[in-house]
TORKOL-4160 file (C-alpha; in steps of 0.2 Angstrom, whole numbers, padded with zeros to 4 digits, m for minus):
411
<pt num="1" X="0508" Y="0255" Z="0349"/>
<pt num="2" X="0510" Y="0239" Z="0356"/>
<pt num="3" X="0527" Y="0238" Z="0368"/>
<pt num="4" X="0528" Y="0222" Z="0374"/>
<pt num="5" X="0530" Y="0206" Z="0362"/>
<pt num="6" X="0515" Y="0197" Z="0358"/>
<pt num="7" X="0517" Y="0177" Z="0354"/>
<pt num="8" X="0512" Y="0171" Z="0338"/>
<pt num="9" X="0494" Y="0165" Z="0338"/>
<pt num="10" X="0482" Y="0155" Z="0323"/>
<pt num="11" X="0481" Y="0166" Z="0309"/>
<pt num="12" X="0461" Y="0168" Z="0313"/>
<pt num="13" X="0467" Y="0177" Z="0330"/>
<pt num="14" X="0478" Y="0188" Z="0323"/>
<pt num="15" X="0469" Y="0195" Z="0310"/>
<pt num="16" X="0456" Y="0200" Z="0323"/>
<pt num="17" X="0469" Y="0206" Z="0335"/>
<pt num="18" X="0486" Y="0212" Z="0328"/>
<pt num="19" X="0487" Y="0231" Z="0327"/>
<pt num="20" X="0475" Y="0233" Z="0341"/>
<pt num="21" X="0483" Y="0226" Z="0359"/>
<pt num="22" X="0484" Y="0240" Z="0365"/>
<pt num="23" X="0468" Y="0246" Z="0365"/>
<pt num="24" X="0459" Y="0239" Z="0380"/>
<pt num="25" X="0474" Y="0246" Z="0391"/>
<pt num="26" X="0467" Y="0264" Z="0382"/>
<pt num="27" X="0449" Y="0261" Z="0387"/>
<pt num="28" X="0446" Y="0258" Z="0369"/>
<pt num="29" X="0438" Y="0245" Z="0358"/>
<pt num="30" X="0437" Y="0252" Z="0341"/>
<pt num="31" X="0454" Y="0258" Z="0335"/>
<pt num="32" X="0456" Y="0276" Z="0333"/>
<pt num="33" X="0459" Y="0287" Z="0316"/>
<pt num="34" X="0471" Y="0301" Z="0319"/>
<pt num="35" X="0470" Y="0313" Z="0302"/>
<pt num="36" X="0484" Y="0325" Z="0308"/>
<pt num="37" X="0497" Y="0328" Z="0295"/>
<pt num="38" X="0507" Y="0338" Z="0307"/>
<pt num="39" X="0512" Y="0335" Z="0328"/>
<pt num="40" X="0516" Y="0349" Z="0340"/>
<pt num="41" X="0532" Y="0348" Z="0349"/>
<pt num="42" X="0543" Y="0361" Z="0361"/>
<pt num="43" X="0559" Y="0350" Z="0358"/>
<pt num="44" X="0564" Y="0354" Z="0342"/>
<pt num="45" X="0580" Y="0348" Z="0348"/>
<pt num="46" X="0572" Y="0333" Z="0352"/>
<pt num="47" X="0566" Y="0335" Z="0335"/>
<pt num="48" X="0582" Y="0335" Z="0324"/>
<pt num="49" X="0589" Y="0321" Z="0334"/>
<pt num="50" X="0575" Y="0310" Z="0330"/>
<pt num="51" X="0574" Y="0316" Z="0310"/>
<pt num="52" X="0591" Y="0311" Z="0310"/>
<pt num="53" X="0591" Y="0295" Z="0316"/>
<pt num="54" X="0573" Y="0293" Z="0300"/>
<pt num="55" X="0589" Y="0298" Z="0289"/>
<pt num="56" X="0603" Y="0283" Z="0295"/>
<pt num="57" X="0591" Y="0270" Z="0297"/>
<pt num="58" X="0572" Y="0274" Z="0290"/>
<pt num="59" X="0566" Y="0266" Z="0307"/>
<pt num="60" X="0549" Y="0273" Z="0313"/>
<pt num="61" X="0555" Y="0287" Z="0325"/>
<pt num="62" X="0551" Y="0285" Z="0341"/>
<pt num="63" X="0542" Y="0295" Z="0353"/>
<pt num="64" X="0526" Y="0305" Z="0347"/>
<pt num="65" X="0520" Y="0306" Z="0328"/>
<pt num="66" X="0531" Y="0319" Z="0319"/>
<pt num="67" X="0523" Y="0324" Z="0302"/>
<pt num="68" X="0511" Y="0314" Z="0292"/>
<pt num="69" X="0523" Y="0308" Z="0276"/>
<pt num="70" X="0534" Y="0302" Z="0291"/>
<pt num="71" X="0522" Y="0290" Z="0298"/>
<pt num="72" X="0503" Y="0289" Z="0306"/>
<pt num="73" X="0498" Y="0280" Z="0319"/>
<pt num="74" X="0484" Y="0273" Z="0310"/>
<pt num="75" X="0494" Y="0266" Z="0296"/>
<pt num="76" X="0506" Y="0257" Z="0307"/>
<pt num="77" X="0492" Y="0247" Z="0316"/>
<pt num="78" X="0487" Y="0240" Z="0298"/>
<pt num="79" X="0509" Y="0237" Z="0296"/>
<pt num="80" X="0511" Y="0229" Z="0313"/>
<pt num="81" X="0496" Y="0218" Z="0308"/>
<pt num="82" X="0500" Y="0212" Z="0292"/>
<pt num="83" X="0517" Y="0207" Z="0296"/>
<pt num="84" X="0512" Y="0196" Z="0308"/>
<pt num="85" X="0498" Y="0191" Z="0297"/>
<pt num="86" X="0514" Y="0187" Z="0284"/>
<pt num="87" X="0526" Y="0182" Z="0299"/>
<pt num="88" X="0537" Y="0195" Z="0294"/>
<pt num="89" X="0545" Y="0208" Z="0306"/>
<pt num="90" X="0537" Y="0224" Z="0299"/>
<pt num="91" X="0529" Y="0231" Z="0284"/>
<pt num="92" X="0527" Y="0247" Z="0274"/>
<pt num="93" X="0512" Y="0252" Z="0268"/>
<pt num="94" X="0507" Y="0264" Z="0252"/>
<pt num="95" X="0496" Y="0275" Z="0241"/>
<pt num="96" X="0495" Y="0260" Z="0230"/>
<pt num="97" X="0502" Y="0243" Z="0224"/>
<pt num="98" X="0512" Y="0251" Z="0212"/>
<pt num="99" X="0519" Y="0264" Z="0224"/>
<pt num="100" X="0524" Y="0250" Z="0234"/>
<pt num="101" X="0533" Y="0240" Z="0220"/>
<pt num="102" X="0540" Y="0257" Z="0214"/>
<pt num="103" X="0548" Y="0260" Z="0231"/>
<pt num="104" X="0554" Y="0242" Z="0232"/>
<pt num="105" X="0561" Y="0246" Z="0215"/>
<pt num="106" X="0569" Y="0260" Z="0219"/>
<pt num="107" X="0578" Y="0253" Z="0234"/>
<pt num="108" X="0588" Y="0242" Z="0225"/>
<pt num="109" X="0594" Y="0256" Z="0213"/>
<pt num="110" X="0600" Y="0267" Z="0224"/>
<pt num="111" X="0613" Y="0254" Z="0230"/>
<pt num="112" X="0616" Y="0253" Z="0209"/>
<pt num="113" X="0605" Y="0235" Z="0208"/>
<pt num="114" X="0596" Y="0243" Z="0193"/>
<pt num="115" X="0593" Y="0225" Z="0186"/>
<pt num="116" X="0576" Y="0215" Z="0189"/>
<pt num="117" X="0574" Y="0196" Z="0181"/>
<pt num="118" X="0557" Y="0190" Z="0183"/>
<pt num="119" X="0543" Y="0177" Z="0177"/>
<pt num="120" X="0529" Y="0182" Z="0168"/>
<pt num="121" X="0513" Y="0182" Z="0169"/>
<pt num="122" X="0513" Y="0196" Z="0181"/>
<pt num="123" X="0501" Y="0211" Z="0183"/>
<pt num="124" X="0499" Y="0220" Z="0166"/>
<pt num="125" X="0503" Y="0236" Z="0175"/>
<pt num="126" X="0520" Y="0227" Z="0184"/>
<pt num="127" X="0523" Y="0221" Z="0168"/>
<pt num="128" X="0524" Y="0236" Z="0159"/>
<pt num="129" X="0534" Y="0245" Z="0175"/>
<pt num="130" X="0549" Y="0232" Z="0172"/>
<pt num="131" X="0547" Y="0234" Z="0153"/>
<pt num="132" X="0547" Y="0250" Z="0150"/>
<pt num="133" X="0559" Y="0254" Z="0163"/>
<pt num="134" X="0550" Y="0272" Z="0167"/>
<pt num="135" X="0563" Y="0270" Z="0187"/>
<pt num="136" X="0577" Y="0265" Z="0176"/>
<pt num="137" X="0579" Y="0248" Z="0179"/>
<pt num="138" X="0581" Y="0233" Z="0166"/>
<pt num="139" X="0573" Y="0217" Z="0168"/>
<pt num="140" X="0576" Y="0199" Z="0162"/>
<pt num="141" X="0561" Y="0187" Z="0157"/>
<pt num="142" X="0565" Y="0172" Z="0163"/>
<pt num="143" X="0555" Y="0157" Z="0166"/>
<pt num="144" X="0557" Y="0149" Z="0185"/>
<pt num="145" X="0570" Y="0136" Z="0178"/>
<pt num="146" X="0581" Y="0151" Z="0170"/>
<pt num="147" X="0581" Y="0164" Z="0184"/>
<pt num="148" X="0597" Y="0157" Z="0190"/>
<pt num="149" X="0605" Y="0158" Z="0173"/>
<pt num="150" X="0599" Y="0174" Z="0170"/>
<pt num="151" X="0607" Y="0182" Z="0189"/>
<pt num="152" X="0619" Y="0197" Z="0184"/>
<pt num="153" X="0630" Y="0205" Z="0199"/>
<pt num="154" X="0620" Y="0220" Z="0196"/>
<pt num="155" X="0602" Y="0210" Z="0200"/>
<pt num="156" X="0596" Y="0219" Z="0212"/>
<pt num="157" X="0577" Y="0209" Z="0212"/>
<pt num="158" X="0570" Y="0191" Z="0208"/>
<pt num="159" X="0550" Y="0195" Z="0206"/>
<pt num="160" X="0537" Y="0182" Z="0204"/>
<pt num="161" X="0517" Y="0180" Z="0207"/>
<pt num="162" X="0511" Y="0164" Z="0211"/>
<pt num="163" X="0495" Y="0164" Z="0208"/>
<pt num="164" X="0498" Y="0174" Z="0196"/>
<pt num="165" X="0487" Y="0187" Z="0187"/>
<pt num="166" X="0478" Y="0184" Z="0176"/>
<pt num="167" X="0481" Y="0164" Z="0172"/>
<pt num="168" X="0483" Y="0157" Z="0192"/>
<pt num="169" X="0499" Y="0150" Z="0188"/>
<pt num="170" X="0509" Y="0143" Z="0201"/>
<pt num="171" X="0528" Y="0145" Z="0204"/>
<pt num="172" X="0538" Y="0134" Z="0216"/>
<pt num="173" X="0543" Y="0148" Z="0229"/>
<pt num="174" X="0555" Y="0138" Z="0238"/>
<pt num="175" X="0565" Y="0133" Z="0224"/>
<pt num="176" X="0564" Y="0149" Z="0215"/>
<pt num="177" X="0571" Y="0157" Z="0235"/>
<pt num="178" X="0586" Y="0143" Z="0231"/>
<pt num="179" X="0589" Y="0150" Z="0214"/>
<pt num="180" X="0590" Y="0169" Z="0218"/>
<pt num="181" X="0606" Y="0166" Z="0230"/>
<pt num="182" X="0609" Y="0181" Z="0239"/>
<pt num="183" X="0596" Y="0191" Z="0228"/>
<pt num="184" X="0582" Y="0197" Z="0235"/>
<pt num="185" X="0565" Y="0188" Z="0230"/>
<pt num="186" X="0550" Y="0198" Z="0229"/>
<pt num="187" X="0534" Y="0186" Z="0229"/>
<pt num="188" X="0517" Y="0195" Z="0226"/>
<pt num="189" X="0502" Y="0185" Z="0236"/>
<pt num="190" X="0489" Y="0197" Z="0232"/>
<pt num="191" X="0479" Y="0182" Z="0226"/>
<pt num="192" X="0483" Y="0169" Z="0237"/>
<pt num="193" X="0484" Y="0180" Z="0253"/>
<pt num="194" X="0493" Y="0176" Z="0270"/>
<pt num="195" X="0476" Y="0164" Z="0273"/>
<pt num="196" X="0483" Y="0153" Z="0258"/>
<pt num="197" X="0502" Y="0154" Z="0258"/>
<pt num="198" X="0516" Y="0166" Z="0268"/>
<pt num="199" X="0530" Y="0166" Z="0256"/>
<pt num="200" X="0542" Y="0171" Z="0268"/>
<pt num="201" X="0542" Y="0153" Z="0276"/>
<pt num="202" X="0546" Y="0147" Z="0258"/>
<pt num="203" X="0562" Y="0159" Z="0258"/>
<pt num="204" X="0555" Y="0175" Z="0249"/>
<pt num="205" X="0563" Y="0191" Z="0258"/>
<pt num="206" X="0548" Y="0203" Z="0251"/>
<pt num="207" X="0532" Y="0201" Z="0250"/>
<pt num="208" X="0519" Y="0212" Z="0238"/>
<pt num="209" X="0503" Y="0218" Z="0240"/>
<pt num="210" X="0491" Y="0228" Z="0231"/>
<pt num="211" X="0480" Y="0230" Z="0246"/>
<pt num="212" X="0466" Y="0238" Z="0236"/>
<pt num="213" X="0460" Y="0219" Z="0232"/>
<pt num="214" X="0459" Y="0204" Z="0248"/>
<pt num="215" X="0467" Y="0215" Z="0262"/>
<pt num="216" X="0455" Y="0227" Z="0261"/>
<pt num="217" X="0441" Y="0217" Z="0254"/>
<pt num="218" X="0428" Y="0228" Z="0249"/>
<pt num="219" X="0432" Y="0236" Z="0234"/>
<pt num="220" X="0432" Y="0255" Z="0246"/>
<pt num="221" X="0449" Y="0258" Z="0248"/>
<pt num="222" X="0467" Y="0258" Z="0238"/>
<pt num="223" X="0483" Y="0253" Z="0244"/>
<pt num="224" X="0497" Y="0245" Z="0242"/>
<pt num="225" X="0512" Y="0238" Z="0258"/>
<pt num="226" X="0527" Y="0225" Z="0255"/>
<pt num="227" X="0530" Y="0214" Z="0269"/>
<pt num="228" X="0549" Y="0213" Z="0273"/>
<pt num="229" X="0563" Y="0212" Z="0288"/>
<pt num="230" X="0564" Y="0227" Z="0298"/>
<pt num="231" X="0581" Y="0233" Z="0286"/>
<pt num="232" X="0573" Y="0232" Z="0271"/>
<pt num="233" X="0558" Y="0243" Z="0277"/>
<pt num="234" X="0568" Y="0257" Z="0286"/>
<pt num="235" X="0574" Y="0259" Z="0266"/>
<pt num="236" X="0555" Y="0259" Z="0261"/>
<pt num="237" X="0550" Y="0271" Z="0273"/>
<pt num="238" X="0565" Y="0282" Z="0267"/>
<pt num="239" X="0559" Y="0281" Z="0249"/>
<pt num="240" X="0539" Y="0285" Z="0254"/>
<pt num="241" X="0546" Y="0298" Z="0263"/>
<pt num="242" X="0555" Y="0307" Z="0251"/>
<pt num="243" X="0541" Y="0299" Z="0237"/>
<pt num="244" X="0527" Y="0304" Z="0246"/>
<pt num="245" X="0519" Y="0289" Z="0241"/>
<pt num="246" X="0510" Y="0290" Z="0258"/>
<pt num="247" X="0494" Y="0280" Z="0263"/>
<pt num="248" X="0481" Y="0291" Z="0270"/>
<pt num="249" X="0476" Y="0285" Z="0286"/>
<pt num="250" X="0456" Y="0283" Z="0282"/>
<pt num="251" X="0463" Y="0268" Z="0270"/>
<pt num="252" X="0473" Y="0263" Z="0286"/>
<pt num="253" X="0461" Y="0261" Z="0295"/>
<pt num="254" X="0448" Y="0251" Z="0281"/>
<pt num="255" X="0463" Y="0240" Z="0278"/>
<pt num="256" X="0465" Y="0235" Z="0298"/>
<pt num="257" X="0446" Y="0232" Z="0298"/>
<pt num="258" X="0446" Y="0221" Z="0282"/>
<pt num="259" X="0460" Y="0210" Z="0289"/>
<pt num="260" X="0448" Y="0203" Z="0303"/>
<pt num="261" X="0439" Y="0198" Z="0292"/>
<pt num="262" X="0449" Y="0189" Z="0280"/>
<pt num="263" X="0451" Y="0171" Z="0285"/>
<pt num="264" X="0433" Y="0170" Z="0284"/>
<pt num="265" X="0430" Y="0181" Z="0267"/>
<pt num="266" X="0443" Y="0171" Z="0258"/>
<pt num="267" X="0437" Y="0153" Z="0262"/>
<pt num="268" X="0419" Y="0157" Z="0257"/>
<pt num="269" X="0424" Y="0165" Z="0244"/>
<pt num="270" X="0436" Y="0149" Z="0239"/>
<pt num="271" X="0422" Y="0138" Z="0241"/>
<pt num="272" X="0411" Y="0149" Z="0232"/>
<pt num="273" X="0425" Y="0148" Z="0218"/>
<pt num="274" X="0430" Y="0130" Z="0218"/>
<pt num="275" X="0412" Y="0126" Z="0216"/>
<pt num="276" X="0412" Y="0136" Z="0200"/>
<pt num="277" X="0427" Y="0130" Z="0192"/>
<pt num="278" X="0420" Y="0111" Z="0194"/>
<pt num="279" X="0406" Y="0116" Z="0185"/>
<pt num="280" X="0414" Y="0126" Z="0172"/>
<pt num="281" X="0425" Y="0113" Z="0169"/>
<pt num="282" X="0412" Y="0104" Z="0164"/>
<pt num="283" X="0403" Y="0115" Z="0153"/>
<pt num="284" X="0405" Y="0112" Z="0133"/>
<pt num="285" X="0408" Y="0131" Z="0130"/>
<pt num="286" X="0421" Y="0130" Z="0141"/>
<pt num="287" X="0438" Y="0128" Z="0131"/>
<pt num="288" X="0448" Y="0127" Z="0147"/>
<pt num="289" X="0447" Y="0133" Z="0166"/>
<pt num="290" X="0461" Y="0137" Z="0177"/>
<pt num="291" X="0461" Y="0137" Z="0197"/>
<pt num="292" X="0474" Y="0135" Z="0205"/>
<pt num="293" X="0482" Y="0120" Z="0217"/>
<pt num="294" X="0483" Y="0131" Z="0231"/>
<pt num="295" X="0466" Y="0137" Z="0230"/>
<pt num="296" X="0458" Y="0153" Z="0232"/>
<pt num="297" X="0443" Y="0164" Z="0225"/>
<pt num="298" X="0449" Y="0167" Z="0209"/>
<pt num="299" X="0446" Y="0157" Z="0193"/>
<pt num="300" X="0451" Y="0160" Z="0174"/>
<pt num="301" X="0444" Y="0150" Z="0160"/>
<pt num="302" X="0444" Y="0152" Z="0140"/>
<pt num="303" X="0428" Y="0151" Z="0130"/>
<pt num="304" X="0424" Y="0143" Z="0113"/>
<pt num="305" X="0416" Y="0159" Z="0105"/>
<pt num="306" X="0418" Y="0179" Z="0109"/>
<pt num="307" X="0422" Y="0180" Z="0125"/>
<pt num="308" X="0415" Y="0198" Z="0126"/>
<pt num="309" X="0399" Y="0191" Z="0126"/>
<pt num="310" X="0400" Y="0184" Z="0140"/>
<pt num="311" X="0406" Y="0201" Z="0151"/>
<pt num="312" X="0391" Y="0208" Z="0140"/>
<pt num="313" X="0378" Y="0196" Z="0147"/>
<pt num="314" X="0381" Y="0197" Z="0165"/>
<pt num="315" X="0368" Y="0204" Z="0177"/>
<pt num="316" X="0374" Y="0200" Z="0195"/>
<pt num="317" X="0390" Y="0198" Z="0192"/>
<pt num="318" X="0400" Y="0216" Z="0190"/>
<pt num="319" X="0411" Y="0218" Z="0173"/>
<pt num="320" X="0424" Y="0227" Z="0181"/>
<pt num="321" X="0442" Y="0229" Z="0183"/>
<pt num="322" X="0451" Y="0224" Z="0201"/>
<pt num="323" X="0446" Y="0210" Z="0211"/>
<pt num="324" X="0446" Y="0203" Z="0230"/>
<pt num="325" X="0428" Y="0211" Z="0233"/>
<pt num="326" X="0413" Y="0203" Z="0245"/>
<pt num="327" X="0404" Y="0203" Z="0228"/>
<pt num="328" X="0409" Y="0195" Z="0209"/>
<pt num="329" X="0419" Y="0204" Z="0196"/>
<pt num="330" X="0423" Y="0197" Z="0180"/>
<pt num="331" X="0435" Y="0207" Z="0166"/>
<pt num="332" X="0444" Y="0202" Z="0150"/>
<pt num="333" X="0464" Y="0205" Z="0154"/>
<pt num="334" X="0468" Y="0206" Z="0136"/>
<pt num="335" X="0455" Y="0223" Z="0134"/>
<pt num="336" X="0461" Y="0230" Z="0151"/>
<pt num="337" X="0471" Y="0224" Z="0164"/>
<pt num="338" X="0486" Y="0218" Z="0153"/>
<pt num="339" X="0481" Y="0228" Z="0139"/>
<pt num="340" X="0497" Y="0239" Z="0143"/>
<pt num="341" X="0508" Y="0220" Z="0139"/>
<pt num="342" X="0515" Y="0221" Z="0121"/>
<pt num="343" X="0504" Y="0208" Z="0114"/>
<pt num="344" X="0517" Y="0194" Z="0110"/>
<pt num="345" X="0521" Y="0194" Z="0129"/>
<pt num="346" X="0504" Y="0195" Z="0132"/>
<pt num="347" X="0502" Y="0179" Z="0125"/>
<pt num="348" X="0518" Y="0169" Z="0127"/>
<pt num="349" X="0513" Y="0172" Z="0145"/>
<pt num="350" X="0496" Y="0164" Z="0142"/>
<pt num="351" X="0485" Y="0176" Z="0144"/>
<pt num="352" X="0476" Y="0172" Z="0127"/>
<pt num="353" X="0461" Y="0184" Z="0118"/>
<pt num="354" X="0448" Y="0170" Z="0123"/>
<pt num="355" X="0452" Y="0171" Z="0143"/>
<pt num="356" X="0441" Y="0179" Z="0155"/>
<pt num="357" X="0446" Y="0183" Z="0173"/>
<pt num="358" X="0433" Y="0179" Z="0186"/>
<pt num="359" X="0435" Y="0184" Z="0207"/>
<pt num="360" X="0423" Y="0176" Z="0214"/>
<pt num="361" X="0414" Y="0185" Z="0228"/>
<pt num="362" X="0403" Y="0179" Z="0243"/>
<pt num="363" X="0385" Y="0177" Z="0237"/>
<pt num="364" X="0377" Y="0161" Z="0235"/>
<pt num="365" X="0384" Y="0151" Z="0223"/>
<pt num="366" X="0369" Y="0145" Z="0214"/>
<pt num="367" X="0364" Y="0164" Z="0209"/>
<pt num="368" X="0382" Y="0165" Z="0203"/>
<pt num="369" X="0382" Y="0150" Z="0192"/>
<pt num="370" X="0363" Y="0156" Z="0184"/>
<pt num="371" X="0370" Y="0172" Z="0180"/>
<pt num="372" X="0386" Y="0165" Z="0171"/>
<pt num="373" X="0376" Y="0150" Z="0164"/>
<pt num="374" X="0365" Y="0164" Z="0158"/>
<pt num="375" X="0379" Y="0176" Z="0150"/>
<pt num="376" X="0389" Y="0159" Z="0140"/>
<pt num="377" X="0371" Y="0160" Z="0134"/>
<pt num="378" X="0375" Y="0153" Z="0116"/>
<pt num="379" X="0391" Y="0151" Z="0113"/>
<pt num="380" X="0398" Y="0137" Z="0104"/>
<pt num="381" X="0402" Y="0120" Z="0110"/>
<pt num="382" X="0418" Y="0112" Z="0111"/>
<pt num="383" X="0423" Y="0096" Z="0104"/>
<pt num="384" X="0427" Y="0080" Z="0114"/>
<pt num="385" X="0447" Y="0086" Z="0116"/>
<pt num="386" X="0445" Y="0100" Z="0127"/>
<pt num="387" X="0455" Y="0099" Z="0145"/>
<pt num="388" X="0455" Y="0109" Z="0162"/>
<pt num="389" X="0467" Y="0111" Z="0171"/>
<pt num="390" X="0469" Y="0102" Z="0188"/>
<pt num="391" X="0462" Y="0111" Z="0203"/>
<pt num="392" X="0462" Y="0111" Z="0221"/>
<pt num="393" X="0450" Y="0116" Z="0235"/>
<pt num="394" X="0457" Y="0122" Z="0253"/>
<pt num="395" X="0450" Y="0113" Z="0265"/>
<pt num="396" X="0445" Y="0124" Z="0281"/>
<pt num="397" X="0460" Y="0126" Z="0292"/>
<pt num="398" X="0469" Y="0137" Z="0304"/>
<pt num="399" X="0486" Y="0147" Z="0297"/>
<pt num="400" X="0494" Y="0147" Z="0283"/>
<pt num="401" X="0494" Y="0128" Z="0280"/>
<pt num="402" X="0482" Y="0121" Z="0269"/>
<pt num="403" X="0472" Y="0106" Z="0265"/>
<pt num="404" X="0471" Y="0105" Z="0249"/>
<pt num="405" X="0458" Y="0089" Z="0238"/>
<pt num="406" X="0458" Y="0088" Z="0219"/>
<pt num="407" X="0444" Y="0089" Z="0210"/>
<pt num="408" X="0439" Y="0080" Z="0196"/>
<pt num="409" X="0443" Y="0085" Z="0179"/>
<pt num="410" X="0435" Y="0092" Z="0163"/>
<pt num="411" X="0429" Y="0074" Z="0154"/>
């Protein structure tokens, strides 16, 4: 892989370019896909020195490839290139999102930091990980003023998403950093993406991903990888290896070819989305729309009336679960994504039976807006009290930084 340091570029840049320097020097344009699960070698001397050094450390082993739940060439040009994307020094990818929190997870209990305090809302499956404690750990529901109350010497993990699934809301990262002390702070961007925010430079240590959404972008390919110092992910790559929570290297290689694409993907999309939640805002069936300060192609909004006519009524836009597609999905969290959320957290949380989550996709926005204008068909109107919240567009920009320009308000 690449062997000589390369300087930090606009986020535009890397995401066309990390993970593949090397390949010109190779005679190569298109990065390769290497399949093998297992690699010949004569020194198995050689061999036991370099496992060994897997064991103390979890680094990638140098030299050749080894065997396949140790690591794949493929897979670590998607790593090297989202953790420069996240301006992190490595990252650790996996089967899944949840693979990947589980191994995060798992870390801290094996140094018998079994407890977890976190802020809902969260992902209904995250959630219900915590909850239910199926890896052993215990976890406090906090909200972000309480997390430094609610610290224990055996808090192994401060876990937040900002946005957060399903609701958009927004967490102060760099103050929730201060609270955790010297605990860790685990900050899941799935929605916002390294385009819109790297919460590392806010003071997070990790950073989550369920890569099956923005990262790979076309709703082909499932993954997960945490973004982290190089320490933390020799653990992770000890606890995939023994897990076996590995990523196979076709994903690897859809994931690398979605990052290139991504600067450009999530501002269309965001423009796409913030041009909908104006006019949602403004539509009397509309109880209340929620996008988020920071932008991004996401929207949620509650409806006057059965919500599930409205998943029922649309024709271009895909009623499916998941999200971070070139093309529209819209679901009802409270029937599936945070179905598995007991349903008094469910709504404490915000996430209430009338709200309907929206990720918004790249066709034209006024075929978008006719087909939703379309499925709110006929249901009821609000009266004159009914609020937005405020929202934000990102205004085109280079890296992480962005612009952002309120919009007007529901009237």
């Amino acid at each position: 892989m690449e062997t000589t340091p390369v300087p930090m570029r606009a986020l535009a840049t890397e995401a066309v370019h990390a993970g593949r320097d090397d390949l010109a020097r190779q005679g190569l344009h298109a990065p390769p896909i290497d399949l093998s699960t297992t690699y010949p070698s004569y020194d198995s001397r050689g061999e036991a020195a370099r496992i060994d050094a897997f064991a103390t450390t979890g680094a990638d082993p140098e030299g050749p490839p080894v065997y396949g739940r140790l690591g794949n060439p493929t897979v670590a040009r998607f790593e090297t290139a989202l953790a420069r994307l996240e301006g992190t020094e490595s990252a650790v990818a996996f089967a899944s999102g949840m693979a990947a929190l589980s191994a995060v997870l798992l870390v801290r209990a094996s140094l018998g930091l079994r407890h977890v305090v976190a802020v809902r809302p969260l992902y209904g499956c995250s959630d219900h990980l915590l909850t239910a404690g199926l890896l052993g750990s215990e976890v406090t529901w906090t909200d972000p003023a309480g997390i430094a109350d609610a610290l224990r010497p055996d808090t192994g993990l401060v876990m937040v998403e900002s946005p957060a699934n399903p609701t958009l809301a927004e967490v102060d990262l760099r103050a929730v950093a201060h609270a955790c002390g010297s605990v860790p702070l685990l900050a899941d961007n799935t929605f916002a993406t390294p385009v819109l925010q790297r919460p590392v430079e806010q003071g997070a240590r990790l950073v989550l991903h369920s890569a099956t959404k923005y990262l790979g972008g076309h709703g082909d390919v499932m993954a997960g990888v945490v973004a982290c110092d190089e320490e933390f992910a020799g653990r992770l790559r000890q606890v995939r290896f023994a897990t076996g929570g590995v990523l196979h290297p076709l994903a690897g290689y859809l994931l690398l070819r979605g990052l290139s694409t991504l600067p450009v993907r999530v501002r269309a999309a965001s423009a796409n989305a913030a041009e909908l939640a104006r006019r949602l805002a403004a539509d009397p069936r509309v109880a209340r729309v929620h996008y988020p300060r920071i932008g991004g192609a996401m929207i949620a909004f509650e409806v006057h009336g059965d919500p599930h006519e409205v998943i029922a009524g649309v024709r271009l836009i895909t009623p499916a679960v998941s999200l971070g597609s070139v093309d529209t999905l819209i679901q009802h969290p409270a029937s599936i994504s945070h179905r598995i959320v007991n349903e008094g957290d469910r709504r404490n949380a915000g996430v209430s039976d009338g709200l309907l989550r929206m990720s918004v996709g790249l066709e034209d926005v006024e075929d978008l807006w006719t087909d939703l204008d379309n499925a709110l068909g006929r249901l009821p109107l609000g009266g004159a009290g009914n609020r937005a919240t405020s929202h934000s567009v990102p205004a085109p920009a280079d890296g992480p930084a962005v612009a952002t320009a309120l919009l007007r308000s529901q009237r």
